[in-house]
C-alpha positions in Angstrom: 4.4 5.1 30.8 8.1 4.1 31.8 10.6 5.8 29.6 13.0 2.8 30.4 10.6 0.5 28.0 11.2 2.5 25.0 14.9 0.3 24.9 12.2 -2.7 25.5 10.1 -2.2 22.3 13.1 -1.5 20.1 14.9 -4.6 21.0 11.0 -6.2 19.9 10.9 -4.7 16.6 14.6 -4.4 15.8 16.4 -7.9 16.2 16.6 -9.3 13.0 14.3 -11.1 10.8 14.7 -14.5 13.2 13.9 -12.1 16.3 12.2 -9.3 15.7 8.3 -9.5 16.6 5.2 -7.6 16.3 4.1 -5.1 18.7 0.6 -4.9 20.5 -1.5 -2.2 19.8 -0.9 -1.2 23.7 2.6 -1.8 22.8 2.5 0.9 19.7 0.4 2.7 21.4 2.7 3.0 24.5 5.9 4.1 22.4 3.9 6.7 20.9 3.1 8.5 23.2 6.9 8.0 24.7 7.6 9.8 21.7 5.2 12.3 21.6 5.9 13.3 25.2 9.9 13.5 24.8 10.8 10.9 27.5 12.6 9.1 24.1 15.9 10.4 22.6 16.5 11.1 19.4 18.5 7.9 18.8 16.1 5.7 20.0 13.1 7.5 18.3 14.7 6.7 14.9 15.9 3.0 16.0 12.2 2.2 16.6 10.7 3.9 13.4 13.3 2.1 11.1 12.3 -1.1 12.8 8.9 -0.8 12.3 9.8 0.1 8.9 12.3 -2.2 8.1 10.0 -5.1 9.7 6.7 -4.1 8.3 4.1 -2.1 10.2 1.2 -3.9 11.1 -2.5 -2.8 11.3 -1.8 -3.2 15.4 1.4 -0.7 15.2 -0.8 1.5 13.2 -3.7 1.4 15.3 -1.4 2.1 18.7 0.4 5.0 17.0 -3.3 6.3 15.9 -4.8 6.1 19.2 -1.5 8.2 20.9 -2.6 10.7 18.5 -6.2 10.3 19.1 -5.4 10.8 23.2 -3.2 13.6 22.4 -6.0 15.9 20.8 -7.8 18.5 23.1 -10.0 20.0 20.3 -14.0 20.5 21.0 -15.0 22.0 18.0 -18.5 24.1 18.3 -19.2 23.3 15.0 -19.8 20.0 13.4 -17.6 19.3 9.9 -18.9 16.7 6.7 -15.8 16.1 5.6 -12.0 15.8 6.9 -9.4 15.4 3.7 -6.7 13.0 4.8 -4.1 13.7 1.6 -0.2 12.9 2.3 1.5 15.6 4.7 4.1 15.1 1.8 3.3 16.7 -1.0 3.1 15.8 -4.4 6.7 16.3 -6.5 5.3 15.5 -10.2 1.9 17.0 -10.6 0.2 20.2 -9.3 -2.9 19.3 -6.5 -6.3 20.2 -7.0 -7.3 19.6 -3.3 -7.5 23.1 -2.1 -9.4 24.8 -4.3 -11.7 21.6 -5.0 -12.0 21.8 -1.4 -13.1 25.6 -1.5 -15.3 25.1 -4.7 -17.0 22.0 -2.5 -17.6 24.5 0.4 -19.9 26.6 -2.1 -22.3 24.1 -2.0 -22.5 23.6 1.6 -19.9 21.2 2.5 -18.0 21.7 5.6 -14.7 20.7 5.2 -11.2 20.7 6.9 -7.7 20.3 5.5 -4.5 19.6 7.4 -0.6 19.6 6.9 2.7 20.5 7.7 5.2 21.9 4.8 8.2 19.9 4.3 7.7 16.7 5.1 9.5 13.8 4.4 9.8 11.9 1.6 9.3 14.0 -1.1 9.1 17.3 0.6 6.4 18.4 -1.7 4.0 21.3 -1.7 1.5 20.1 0.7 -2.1 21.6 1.1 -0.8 24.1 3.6 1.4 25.5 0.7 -1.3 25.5 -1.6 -3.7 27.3 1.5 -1.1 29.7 1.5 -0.4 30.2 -2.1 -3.9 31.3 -2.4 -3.7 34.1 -0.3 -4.9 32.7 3.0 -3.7 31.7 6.1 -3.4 28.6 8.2 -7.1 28.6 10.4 -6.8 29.7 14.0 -8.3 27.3 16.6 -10.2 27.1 18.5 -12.8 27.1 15.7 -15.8 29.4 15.7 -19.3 28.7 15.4 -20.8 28.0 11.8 -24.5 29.4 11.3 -26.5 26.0 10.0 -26.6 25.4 6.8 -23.4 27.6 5.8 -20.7 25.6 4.3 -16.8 26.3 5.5 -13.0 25.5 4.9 -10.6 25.7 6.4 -7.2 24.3 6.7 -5.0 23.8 9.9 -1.4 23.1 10.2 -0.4 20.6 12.5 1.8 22.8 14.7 -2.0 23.6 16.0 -3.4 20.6 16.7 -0.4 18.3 17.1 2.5 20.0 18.5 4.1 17.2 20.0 4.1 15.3 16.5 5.3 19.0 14.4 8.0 19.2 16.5 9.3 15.8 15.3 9.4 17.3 11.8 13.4 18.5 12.0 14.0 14.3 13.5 12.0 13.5 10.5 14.2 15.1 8.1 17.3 13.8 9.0 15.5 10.6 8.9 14.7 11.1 5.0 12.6 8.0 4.9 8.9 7.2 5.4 8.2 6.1 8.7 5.1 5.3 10.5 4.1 9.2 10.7 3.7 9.3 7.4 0.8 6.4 7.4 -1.1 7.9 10.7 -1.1 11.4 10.7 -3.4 11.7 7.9 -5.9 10.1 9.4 -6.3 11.4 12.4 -9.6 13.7 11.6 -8.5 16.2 14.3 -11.8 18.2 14.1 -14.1 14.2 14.6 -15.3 15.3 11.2 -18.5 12.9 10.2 -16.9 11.7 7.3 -12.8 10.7 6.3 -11.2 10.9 2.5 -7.8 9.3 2.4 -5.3 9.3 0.3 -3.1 5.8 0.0 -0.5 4.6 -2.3 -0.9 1.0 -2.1 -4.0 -0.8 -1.6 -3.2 -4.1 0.7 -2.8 -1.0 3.2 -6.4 0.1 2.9 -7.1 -3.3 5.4 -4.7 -2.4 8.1 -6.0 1.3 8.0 -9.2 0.2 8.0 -8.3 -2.2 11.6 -6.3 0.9 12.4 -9.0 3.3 12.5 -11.3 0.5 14.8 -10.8 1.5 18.5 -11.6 -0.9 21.7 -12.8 -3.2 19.0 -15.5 -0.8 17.5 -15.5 -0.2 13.9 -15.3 3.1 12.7 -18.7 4.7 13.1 -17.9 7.5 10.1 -18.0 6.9 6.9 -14.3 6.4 4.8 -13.7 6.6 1.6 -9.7 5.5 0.9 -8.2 6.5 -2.5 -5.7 5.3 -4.7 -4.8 8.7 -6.1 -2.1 10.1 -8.2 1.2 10.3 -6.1 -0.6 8.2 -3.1 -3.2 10.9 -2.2 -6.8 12.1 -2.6 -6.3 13.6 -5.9 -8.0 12.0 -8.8 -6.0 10.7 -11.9 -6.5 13.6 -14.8 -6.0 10.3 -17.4 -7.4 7.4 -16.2 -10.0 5.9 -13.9 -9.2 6.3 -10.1 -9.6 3.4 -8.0 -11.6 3.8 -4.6 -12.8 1.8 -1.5 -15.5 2.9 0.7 -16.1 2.2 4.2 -20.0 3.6 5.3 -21.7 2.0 8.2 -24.9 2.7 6.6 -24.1 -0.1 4.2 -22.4 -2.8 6.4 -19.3 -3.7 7.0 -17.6 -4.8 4.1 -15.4 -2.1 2.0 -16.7 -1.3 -1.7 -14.7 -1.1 -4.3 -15.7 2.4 -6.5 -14.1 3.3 -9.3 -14.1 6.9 -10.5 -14.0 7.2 -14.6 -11.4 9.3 -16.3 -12.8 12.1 -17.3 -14.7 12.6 -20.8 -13.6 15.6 -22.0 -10.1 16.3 -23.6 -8.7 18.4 -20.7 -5.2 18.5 -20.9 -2.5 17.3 -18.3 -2.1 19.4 -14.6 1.2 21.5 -14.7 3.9 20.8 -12.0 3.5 21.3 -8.4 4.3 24.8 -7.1 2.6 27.2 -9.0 0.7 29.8 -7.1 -0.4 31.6 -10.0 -2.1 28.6 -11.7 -3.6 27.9 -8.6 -5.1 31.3 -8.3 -6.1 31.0 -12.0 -8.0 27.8 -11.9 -9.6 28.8 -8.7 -11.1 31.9 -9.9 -11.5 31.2 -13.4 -14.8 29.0 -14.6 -13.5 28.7 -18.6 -9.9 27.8 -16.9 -9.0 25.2 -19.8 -8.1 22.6 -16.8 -11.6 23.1 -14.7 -12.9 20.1 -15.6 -10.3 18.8 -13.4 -11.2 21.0 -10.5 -14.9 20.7 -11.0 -14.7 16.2 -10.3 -12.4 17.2 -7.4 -14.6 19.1 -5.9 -17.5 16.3 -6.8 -15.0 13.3 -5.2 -15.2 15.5 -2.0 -19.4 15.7 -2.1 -19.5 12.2 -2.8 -17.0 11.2 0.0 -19.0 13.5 2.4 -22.0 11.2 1.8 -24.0 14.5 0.7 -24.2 12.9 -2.8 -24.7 9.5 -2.8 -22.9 8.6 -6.2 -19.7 10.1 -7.8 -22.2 11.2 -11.0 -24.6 12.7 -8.8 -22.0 14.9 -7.3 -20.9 16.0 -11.0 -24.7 16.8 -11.1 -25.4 18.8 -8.5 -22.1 20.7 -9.3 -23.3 21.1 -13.0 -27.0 22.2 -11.7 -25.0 24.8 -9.3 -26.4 28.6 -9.5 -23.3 29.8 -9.5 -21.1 31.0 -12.1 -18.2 28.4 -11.5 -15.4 30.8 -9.6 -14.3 30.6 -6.3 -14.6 34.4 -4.9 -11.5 35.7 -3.5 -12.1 36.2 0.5 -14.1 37.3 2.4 -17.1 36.0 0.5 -16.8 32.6 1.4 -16.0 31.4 4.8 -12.5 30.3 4.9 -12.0 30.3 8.9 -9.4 32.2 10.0 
């Protein structure tokens, strides 16, 4: 990497809509990991992310900026994980999440599932799923991550100042910033635990293609199995009213993404309160006759059947129905939330 050629690829993206160009994904890639490594000021960080913004991002700019991150993770995990949850470091601003304790209630059953974030991210600064970790009592996991006993399921959420310094300490450039920027698109996919299966959130669905590219590395398609969501506010979070639109991405059935649509519910549960609430957090998550579980309970089903440990989104309802237990998610230690 030559510092110098940060100037280079800003001049590429940044001359106008008669001069600017696309980058390569070497090109993307090489910024990155300018960036990442601090050879780039702070001026010329945020002349190259507005852009790429300002230009339009390209599956290739994605893909570079994805596989600085990729190169940049040192984590060898003992354990193997189903499921990594991909949901906008951002937050949600109009409607409380379900991810965390759907994520917990999934565990019950098995599933082996990791959460990431960083609080206070740009745009909309939201609680993330590091706030609501934290609202429930629990702290951010420690790495490096212990070894799992087969056949015993696990959460646990990480915060990226763990397992992406380089990119956390970008958060305060970020900020000042105020805008989306190509961050926002990559760091929820990175899967920083090589999970066997991805959930990610998305806001608009002509991006699902260039993720899908993005995710493909030295021309291999993405051996995992991917299931991108249209959910409410852009993340992974199903819609309490109305049906939530998904594409899917398994090897096991070719190539081709498959549309999936997930029904609005059929009971008469009422709307999620706003974001920020610890105590109805707590509440639902320990409460089985919580007038909103219905809610929590086809969260916690989306994640089975984006695991691939249920092969339709019924099933999962199902086998969460069928469950032995009485509903609640135990406050810790009973379950293994990893330190």
């Amino acid at each position: 990497m030559h510092p110098e050629m940060i100037r280079e690829y800003i001049k590429k993206v940044g001359t106008g809509p008669l001069g600017a160009r696309d980058l390569t994904r070497a090109e993307a890639g090489d910024a990155a990991r300018l960036i990442l490594s601090g050879a780039a000021t702070s001026a010329q960080i945020g002349a190259l992310l507005l852009g790429l913004r300002l230009k339009g991002e390209t599956a290739e700019e994605m893909g570079g900026f994805l596989d600085a991150l990729g190169d940049a993770l040192t984590l060898r995990p003992a354990t193997r994980f189903d499921l990594d949850v991909g949901d906008p470091y951002d937050g949600k601003k109009r409607s409380a999440s379900l991810v965390v304790p759907a994520a917990i209630a999934a565990s019950e059953t098995g599933l082996r599932i990791v959460l990431h974030g960083l609080p206070k991210v740009p745009v909309k600064q939201g609680p993330g799923v590091l706030d609501d970790w934290k609202a429930l009592g629990r702290s951010p996991s420690r790495l490096p991550v212990p070894k799992i006993p087969d056949a015993e399921g696990a959460a646990l959420c990480l915060s990226q100042e763990s397992f992406l310094p380089e990119l956390a300490r970008l958060l305060p450039l970020r900020q000042e910033l105020g805008l989306r920027t190509l961050w926002n698109t990559v760091e929820k996919c990175v899967n920083p635990l090589g999970a066997a299966a991805q959930i990610i959130g998305i806001f608009h669905e002509p991006i699902i293609d260039k993720l899908r590219h993005a995710l493909d590395r030295n021309g291999a398609a993405p051996s995992r199995r991917i299931l991108f969501v249209c959910g409410a506010e852009g993340g992974v979070d199903l819609h309490p009213h109305r049906a939530t639109f998904c594409h899917l991405l398994d090897p096991a059935l070719g190539p081709e993404i498959h549309p999936v649509t997930i029904p609005p519910p059929a009971g008469s549960a009422g709307p999620l309160p706003p974001p920020g609430d610890p105590l109805f957090l707590r509440d639902i998550a320990n409460d089985p006759s919580h007038p909103l579980a219905l809610h929590l309970k086809r969260q916690a089903a989306l994640f089975l059947f984006a695991s691939g440990k249920s092969t339709s989104f019924s099933e999962a309802e199902e086998r969460l129905a069928e469950a032995p237990s009485d509903g609640s998610v135990p406050s810790p230690p009973p379950f293994r939330s990893l330190p």
